[in-house]
N, C-alpha and C positions, 0 to 999 in steps of 0.2 A: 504494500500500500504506500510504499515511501513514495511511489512514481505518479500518485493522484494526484497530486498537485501540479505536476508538469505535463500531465496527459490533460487534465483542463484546460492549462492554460493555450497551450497547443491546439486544441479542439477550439476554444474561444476565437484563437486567432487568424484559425484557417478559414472561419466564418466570419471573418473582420469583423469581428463583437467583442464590443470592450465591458470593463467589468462592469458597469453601472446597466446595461444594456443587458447584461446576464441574471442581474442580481434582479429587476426588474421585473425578466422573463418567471423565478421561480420564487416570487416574493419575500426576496432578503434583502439586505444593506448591501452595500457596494465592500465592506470593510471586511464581511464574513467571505465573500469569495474571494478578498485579499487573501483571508487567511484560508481558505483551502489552498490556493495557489502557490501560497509559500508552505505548508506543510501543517501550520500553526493549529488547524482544526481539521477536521473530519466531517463529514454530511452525515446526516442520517441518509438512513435506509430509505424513506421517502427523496429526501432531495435524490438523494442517488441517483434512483430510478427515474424521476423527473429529467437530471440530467442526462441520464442516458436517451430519453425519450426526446430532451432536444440539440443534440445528437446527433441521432440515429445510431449510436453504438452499444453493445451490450454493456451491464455492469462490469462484468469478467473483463472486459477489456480497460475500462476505466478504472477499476483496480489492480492493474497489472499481471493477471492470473492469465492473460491472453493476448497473443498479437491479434487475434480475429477481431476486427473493430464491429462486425454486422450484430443485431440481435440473431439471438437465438428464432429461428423459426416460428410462428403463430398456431398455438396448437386447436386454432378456434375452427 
């Protein structure tokens, strides 16, 4: 999980989305995605997923358990 703050921030910026724009989108402070960016906190398990969902990449991948950036498949 060392690497979620730099998989963020990289995912933010490939979508030229800065943090205020992020924080925003998942209604927090601009100051708490500072501090996932820098390592400083953690998301819950809902932001998580939020984020993964804006995105498009699975959890696994945004906490470094995987290079596969896709979700997992729809099992609807």
């Amino acid at each position: 999980m060392v690497d979620f703050g730099n998989t963020l921030k990289s995912l933010r910026l490939q979508k030229n989305m800065t943090q205020a724009q992020l924080s925003q989108k998942l209604g927090l402070t601009k100051s708490v995605i500072s501090a996932y960016e820098t390592g400083l906190r953690l998301p819950s398990y809902d932001v998580l997923i939020h984020i993964s969902k804006i995105f498009n990449v699975s959890t696994d991948y945004l906490l470094g358990l995987t290079n596969e950036k896709k979700p997992y498949p729809s099992t609807k």
